[in-house]
ROLO-56057 format. One record per residue (C-alpha): residue number from 1; residue in one letter; chain; x, y negated, z negated. Coordinates in nm, 3 decimals. Layout:
<atoms>
NUM;a;A;X;Y;Z
...
</atoms>
This chain:
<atoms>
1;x;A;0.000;0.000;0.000
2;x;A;0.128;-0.323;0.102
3;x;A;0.140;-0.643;-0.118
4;x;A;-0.179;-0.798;-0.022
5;x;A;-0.330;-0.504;-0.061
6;x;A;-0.200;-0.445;-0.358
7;x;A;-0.308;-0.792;-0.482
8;x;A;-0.686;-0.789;-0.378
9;x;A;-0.724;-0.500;-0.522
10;x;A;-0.604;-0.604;-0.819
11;x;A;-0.807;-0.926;-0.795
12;x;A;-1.149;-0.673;-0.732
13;x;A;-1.069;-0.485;-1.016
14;x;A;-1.061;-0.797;-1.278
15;x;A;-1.344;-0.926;-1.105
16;x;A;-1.508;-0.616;-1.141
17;x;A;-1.432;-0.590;-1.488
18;x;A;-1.537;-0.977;-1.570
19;x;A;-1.880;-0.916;-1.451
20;x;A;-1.909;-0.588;-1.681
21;x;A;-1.784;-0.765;-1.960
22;x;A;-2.036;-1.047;-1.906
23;x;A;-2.334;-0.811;-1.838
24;x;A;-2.179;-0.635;-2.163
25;x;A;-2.216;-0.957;-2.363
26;x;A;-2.553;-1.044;-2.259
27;x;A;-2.703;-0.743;-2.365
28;x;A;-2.527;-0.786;-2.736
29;x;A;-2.831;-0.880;-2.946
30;x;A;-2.797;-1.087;-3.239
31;x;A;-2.719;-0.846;-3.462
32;x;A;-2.441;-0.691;-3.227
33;x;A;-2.602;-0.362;-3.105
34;x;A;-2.597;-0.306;-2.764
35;x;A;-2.978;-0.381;-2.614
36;x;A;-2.934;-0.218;-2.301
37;x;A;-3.263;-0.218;-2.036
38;x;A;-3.440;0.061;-2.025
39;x;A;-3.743;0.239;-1.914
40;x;A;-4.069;0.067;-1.981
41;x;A;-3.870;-0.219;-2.075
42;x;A;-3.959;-0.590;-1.842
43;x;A;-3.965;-0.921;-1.875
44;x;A;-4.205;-1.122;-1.924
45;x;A;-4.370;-1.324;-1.631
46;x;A;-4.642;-1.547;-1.539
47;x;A;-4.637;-1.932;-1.557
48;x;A;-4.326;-1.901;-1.839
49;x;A;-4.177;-2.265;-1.944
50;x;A;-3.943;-2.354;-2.182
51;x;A;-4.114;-2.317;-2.560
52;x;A;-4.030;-2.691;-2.583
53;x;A;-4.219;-2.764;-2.301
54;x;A;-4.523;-2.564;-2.375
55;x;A;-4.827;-2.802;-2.420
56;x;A;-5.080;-2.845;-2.723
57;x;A;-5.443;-2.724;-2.738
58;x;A;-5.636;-2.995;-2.618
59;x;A;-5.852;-3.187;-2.870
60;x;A;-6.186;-3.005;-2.972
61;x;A;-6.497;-3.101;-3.059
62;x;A;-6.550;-3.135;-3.478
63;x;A;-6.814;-2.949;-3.564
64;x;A;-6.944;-3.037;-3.962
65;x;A;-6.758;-3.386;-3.978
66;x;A;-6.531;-3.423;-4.336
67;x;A;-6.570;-3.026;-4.398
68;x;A;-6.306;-2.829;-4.510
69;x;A;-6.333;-2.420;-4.389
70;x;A;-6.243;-2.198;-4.690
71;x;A;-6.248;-1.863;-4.590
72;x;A;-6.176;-1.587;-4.361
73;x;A;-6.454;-1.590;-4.119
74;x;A;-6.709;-1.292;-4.034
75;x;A;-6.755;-1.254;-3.656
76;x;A;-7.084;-1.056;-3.585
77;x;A;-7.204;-0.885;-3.257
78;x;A;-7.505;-1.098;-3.189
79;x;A;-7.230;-1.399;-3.124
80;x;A;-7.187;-1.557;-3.472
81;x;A;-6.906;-1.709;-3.694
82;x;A;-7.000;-1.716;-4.056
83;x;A;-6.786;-1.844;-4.313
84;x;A;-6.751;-2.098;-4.646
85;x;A;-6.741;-2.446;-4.639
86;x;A;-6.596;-2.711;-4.924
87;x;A;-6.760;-3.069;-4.868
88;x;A;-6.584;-3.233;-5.155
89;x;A;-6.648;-3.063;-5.439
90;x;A;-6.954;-2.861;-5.334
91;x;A;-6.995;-2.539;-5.115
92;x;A;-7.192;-2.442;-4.824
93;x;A;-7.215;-2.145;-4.622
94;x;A;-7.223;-2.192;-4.261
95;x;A;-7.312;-1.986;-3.943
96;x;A;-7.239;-2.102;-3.588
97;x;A;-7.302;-2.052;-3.263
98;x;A;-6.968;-1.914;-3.122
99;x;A;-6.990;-2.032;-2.765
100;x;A;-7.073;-2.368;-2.875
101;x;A;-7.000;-2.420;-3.284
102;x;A;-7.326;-2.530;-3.305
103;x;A;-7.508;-2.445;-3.676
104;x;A;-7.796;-2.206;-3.649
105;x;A;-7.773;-2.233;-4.054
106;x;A;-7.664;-2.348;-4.373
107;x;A;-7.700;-2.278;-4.731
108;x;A;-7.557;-2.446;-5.042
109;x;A;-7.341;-2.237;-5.256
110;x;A;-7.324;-2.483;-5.516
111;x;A;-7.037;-2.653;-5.691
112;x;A;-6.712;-2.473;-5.619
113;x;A;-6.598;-2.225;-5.863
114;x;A;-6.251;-2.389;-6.007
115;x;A;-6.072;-2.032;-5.918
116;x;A;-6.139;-2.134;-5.587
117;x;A;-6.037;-2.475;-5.546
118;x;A;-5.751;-2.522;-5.288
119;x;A;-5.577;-2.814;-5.222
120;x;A;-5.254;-2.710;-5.023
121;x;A;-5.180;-2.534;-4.707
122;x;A;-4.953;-2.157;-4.691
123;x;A;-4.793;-2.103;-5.002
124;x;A;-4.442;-1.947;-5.006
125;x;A;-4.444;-1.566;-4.936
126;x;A;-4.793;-1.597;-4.874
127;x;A;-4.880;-1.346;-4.631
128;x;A;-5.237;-1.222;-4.726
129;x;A;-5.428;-1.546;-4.743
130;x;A;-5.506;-1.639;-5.121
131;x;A;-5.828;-1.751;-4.948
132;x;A;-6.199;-1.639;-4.994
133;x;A;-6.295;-1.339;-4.774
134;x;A;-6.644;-1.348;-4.596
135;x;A;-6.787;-1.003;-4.461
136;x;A;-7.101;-0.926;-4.290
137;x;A;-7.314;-0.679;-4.435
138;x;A;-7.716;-0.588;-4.361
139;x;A;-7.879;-0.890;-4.349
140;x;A;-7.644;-1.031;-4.636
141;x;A;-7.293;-1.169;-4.638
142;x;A;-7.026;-1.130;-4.880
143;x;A;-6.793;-1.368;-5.018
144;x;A;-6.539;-1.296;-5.276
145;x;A;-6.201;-1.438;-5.328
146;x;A;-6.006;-1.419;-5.703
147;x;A;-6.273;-1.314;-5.955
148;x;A;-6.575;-1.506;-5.750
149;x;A;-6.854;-1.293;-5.545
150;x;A;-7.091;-1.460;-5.320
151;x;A;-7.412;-1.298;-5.181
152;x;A;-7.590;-1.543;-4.889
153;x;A;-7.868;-1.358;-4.752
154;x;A;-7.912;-1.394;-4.349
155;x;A;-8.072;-1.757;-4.266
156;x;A;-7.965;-1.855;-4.624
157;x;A;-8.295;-1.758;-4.772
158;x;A;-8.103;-1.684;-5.117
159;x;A;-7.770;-1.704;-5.301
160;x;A;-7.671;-1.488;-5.564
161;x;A;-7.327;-1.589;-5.745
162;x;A;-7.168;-1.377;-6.028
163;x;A;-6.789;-1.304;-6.118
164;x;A;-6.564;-1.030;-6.228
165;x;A;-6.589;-0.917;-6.591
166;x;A;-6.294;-0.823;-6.818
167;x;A;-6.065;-0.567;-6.756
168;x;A;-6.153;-0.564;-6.351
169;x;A;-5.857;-0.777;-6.173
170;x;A;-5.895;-0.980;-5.911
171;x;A;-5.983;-0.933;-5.560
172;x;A;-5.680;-0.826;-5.324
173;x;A;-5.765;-0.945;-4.975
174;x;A;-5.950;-0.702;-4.889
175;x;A;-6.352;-0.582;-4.821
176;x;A;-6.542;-0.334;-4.621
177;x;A;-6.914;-0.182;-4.596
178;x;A;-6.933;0.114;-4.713
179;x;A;-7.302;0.277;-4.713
180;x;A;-7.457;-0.098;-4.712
181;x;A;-7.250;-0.157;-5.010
182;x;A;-6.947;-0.356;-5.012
183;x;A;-6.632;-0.229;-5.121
184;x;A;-6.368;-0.524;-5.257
185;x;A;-5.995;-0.428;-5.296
186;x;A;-5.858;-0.536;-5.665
187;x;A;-5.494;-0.605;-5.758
188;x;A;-5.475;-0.286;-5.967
189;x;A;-5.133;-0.146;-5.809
190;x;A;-5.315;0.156;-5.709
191;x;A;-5.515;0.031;-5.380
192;x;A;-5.823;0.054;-5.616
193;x;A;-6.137;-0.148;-5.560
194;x;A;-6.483;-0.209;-5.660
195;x;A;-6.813;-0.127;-5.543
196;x;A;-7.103;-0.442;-5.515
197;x;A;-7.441;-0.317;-5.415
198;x;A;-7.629;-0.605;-5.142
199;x;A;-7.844;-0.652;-5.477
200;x;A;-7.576;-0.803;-5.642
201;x;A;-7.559;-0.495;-5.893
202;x;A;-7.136;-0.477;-5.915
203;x;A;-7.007;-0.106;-6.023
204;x;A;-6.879;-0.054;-6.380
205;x;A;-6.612;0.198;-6.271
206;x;A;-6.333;0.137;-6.022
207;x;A;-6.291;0.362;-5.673
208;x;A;-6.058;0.453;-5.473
209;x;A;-6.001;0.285;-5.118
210;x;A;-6.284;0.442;-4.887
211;x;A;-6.173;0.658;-4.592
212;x;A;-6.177;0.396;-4.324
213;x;A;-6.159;0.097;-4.523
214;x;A;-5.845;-0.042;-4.346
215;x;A;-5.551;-0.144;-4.516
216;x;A;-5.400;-0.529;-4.366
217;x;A;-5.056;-0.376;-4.267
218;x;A;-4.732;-0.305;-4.347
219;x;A;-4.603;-0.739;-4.327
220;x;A;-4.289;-0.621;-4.138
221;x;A;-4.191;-0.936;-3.914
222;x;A;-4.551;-1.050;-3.938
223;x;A;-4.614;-1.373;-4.187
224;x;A;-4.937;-1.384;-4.226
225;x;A;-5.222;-1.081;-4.174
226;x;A;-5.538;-0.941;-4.322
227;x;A;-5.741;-0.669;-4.296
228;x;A;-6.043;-0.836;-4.148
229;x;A;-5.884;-0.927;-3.813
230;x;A;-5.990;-0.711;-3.520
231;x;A;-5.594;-0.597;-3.511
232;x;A;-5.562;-0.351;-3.782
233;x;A;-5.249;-0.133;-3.900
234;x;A;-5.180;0.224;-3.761
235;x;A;-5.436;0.461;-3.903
236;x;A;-5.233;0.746;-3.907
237;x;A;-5.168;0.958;-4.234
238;x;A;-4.806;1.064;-4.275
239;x;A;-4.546;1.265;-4.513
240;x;A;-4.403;1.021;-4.731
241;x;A;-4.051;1.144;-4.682
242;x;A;-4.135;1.039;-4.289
243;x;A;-3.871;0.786;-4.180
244;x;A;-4.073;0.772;-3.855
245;x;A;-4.414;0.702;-3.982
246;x;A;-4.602;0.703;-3.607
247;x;A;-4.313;0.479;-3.380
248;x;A;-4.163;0.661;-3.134
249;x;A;-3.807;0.699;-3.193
250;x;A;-3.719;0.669;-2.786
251;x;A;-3.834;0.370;-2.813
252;x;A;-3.807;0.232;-3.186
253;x;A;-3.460;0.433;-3.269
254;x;A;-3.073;0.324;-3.304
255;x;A;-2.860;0.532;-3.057
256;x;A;-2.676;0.830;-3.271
257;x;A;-2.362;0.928;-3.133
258;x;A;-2.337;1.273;-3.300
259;x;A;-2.709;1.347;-3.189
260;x;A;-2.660;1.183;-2.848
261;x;A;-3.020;1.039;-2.893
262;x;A;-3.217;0.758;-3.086
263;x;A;-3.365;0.836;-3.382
264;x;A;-3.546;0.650;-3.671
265;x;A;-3.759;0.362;-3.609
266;x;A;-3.501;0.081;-3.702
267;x;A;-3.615;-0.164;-3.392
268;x;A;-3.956;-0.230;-3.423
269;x;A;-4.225;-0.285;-3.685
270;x;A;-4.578;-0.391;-3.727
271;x;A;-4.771;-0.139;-3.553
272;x;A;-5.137;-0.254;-3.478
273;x;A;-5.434;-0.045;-3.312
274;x;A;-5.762;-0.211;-3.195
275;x;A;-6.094;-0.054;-3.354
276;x;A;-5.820;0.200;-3.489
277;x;A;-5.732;0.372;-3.122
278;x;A;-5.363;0.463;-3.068
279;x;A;-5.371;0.426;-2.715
280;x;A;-5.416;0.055;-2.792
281;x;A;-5.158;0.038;-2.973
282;x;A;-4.914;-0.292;-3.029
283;x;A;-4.584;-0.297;-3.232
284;x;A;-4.308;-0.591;-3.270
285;x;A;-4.012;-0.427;-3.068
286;x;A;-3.655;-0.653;-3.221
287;x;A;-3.801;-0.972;-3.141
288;x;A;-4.033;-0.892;-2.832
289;x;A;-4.441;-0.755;-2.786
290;x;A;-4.443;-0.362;-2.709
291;x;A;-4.793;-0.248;-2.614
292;x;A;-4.892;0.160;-2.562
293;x;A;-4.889;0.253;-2.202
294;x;A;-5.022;0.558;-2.170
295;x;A;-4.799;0.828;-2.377
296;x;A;-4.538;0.582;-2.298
297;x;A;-4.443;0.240;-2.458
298;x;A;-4.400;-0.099;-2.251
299;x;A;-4.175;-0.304;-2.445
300;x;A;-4.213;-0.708;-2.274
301;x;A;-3.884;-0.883;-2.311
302;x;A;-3.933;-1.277;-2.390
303;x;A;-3.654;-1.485;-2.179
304;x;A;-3.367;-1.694;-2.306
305;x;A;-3.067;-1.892;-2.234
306;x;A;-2.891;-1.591;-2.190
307;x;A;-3.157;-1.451;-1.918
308;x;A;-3.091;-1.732;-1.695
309;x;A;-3.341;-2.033;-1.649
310;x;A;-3.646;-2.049;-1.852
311;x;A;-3.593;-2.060;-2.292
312;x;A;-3.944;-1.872;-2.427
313;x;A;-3.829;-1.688;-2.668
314;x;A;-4.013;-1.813;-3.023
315;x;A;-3.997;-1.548;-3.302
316;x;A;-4.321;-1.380;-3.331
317;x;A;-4.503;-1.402;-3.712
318;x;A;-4.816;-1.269;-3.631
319;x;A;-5.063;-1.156;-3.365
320;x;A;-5.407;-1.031;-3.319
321;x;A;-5.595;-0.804;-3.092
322;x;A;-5.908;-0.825;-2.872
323;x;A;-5.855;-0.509;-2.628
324;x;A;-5.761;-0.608;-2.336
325;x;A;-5.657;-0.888;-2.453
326;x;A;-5.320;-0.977;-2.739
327;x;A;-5.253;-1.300;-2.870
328;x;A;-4.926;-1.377;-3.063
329;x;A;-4.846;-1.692;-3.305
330;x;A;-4.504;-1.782;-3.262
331;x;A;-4.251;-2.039;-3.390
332;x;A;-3.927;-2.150;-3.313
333;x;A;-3.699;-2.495;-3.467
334;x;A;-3.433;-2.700;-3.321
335;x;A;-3.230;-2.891;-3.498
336;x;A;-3.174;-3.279;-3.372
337;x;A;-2.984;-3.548;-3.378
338;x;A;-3.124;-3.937;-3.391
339;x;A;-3.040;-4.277;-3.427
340;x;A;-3.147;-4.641;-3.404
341;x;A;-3.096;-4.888;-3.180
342;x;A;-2.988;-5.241;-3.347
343;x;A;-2.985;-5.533;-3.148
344;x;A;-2.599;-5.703;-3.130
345;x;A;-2.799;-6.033;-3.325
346;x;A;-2.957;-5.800;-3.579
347;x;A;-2.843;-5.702;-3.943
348;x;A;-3.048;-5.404;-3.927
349;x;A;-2.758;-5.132;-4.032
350;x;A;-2.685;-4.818;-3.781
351;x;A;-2.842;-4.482;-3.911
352;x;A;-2.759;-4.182;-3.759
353;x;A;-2.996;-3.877;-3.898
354;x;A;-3.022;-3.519;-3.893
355;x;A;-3.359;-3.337;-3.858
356;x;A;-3.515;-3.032;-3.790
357;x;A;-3.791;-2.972;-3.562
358;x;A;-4.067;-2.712;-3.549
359;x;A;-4.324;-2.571;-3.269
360;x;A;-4.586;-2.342;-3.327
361;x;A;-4.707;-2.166;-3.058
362;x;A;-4.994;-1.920;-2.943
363;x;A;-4.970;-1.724;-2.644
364;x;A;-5.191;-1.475;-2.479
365;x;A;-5.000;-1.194;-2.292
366;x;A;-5.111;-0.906;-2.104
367;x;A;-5.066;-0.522;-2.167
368;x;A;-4.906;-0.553;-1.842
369;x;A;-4.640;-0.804;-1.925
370;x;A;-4.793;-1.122;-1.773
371;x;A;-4.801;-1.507;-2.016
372;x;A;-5.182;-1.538;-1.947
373;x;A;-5.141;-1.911;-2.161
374;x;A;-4.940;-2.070;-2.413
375;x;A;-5.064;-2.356;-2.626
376;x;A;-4.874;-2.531;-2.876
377;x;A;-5.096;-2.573;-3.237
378;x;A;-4.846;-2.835;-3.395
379;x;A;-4.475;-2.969;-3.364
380;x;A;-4.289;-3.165;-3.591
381;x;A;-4.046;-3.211;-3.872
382;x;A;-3.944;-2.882;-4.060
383;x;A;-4.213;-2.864;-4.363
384;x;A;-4.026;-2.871;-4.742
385;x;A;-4.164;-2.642;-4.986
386;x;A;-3.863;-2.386;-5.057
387;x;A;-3.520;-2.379;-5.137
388;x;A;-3.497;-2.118;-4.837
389;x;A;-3.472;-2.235;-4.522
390;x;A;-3.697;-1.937;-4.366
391;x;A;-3.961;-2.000;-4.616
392;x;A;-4.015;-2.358;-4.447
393;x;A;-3.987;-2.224;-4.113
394;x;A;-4.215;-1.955;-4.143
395;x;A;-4.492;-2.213;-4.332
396;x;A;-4.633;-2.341;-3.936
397;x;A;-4.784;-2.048;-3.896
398;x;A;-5.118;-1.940;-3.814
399;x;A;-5.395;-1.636;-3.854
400;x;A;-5.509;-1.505;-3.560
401;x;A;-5.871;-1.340;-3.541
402;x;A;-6.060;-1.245;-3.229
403;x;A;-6.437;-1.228;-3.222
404;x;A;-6.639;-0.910;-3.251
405;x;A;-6.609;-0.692;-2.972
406;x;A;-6.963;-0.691;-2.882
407;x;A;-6.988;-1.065;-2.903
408;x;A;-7.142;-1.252;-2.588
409;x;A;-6.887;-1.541;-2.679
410;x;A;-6.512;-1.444;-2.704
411;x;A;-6.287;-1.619;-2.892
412;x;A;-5.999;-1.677;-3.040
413;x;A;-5.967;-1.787;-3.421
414;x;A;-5.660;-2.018;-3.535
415;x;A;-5.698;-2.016;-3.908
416;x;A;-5.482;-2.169;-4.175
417;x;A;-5.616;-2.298;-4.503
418;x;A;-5.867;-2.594;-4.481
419;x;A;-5.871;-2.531;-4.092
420;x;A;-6.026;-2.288;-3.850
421;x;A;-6.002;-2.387;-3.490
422;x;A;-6.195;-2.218;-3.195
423;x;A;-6.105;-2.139;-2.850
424;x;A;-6.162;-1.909;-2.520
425;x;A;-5.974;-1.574;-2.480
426;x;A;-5.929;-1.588;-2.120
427;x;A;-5.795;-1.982;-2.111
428;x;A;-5.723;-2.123;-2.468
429;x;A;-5.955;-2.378;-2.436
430;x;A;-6.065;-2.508;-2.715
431;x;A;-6.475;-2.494;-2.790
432;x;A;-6.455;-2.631;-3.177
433;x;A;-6.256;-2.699;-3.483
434;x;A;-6.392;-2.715;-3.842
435;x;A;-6.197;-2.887;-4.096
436;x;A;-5.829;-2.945;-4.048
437;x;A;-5.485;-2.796;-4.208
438;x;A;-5.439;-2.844;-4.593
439;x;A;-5.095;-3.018;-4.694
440;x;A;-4.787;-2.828;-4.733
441;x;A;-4.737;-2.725;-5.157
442;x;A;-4.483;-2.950;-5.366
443;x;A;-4.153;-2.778;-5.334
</atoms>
């Protein structure tokens, strides 16, 4: 071989090399495993833009003017949002038209119970709401939140009120019907509960959990859940030495050299079924939505800097179902750099500051990998109530909850405390807002 030869060869194998080493580095994740593509792995497409560039939910119409919404909402079949209302110091209990958030009804509830009162927005680590629940029942609703119960009968006709007597604890964010009887989880440390009878008659003995009576989740990477939204966690009943616990270790497992395959479930977290089916299945895959395809998984990459182009790529907190249909909150922070401007004449001094900026986003993406719409629910200045900095990241955040599935109207619920905000599945447009978001807590 001659020289030249000699040389551009040389010169094709460092190239050669370069370009593995960069394809090596981009698929580094942040914790320094290798994320290499793989089956059932894309990435996500449809009208992407950069998360800073994603625009906010246009303003809705206020339904119930000076209203504050104080509870987790029931969403009924016939096309109906029902939930508890704080107008000053008095409650109401509401139902609304969920195409149009007009009120078919209203009751008063009387003053509000003082274990009740709220008067700041996500607490720290709070990732069951510490909010009143609402559930639909036979022509009655429930609400019960701390040691309170609620009974509104349908159309308001009545309102029976009563509270938890010594030794029963407190209500645990949960409820179900059971036998036209509602079942209310307790803080007991044994997923205990207790039964209240539509009469208002409350059980003098506590129960177990009911078969069926969903749990909210496991609160992997997700901030803020509940077991009343339409996405609940996987069903399934497993050994409790199981490291797997239902994910698929092809898809969920760290590579094992002395195997040769993956095993364990170390990637992902946050499995979800809608109306408890596994082929509807969603988990949190690293940092990116993996929906059930079949027997197979489809795991839908969000793009970055390193992808090329486009920067989408918030940290998902929390995310709700509504089969076809998944919506995800999401949030991501910059930090920033500003300064004023003083006129040469002017004795105003130079300042030169340091902030941090937050964007909450929602985003509805397809089973089949597609950004369906993106709508931004507030931006601004990095909230204070924690000495850690995740704490204050994580505190613009959101609850997601999707209508009934039978329900003419489809919508999407963006709830946080003092606030619940109404808009269309298939667009994000916004049909009606009740109340608006409670202040962050003193640090």
């Amino acid at each position: 071989m001659n020289r030249r030869a000699l040389t551009m060869t040389l010169i094709a194998s460092a190239f050669t090399l370069m370009v593995a080493g960069t394809a090596m580095f981009l698929a580094m994740g942040s914790s320094g495993y290798i994320d290499l593509p793989f089956d059932g792995e894309i990435m996500l497409s449809g009208p992407v833009t950069d998360v800073w560039a994603v625009p906010a939910f246009d303003p809705a119409p206020v339904v119930l003017a000076g209203a504050t919404w104080a509870s987790i909402p029931a969403r009924t079949a016939d096309g109906k949002v029902a939930g508890w209302i704080h107008e000053g110091a008095e409650g109401k209990f509401v139902a609304l038209d969920e195409a149009t958030g007009r009120v078919l009804w209203q009751v008063s509830t009387g003053p509000v119970p003082a274990d009740l009162v709220r008067r700041d927005g996500w607490r720290v680590r709070e990732y069951v709401p510490a909010v009143a629940l609402t559930l639909a029942g036979e022509g009655v609703y429930l609400v019960t939140g701390n040691r309170t119960w609620m009974l509104v009968a349908e159309g308001g006709a009545s309102v029976k009120t009563g509270a938890f007597p010594e030794p029963v604890p407190p209500t645990a964010g949960g409820a179900c019907l059971v036998d036209g009887k509602f079942w209310i989880s307790i803080a007991d440390g044994r997923d205990g509960g207790v039964m209240l009878s539509s009469a208002g008659v409350l059980a003098t003995e506590r129960s177990d959990r009911p078969a069926g009576c969903r749990h909210s989740g496991d609160g992997g990477d997700a901030q803020t859940i509940s077991p009343l939204q339409n996405a609940h966690a996987d069903p399934g009943v497993y050994a409790a030495d199981d490291p797997v616990r239902g994910y698929p270790p092809e898809v969920c497992g760290k590579y094992s050299k002395s195997s040769g395959r993956r095993v364990g479930r170390e990637y992902c977290s946050d499995m979800r079924t809608s109306d408890g089916d596994a082929e509807r299945a969603v988990m949190i895959h690293i940092d990116a939505p993996a929906f059930r395809d079949g027997d197979d998984w489809l795991v839908v990459k969000l793009p970055d800097t390193y992808s090329g182009g486009v920067d989408f790529h918030p940290r998902i907190i929390g995310y709700e179902l509504a089969w076809p249909r998944a919506f995800f909150d999401m949030t991501e922070y910059r930090n920033l750099t500003t300064q004023n401007d003083p006129s040469p004449t002017s004795f105003e001094a130079k300042k030169v500051e340091q902030r941090t900026e937050v964007i909450e986003v929602v985003a509805s993406i397809a089973r089949t990998g597609e950004l369906q719409w993106a709508r931004s629910v507030q931006r601004g200045d990095l909230a204070q109530v924690s000495a850690e900095f995740s704490d204050n990241w994580f505190h613009s955040r959101s609850l997601l909850l999707a209508s009934h599935a039978n329900s003419p109207a489809q919508n999407l619920y963006v709830f946080k405390p003092g606030m619940l905000l109404a808009v269309d599945q298939a667009t994000g447009a916004p049909r009606f807002q009740v109340g608006a978001p409670l202040p962050p807590p003193p640090r």
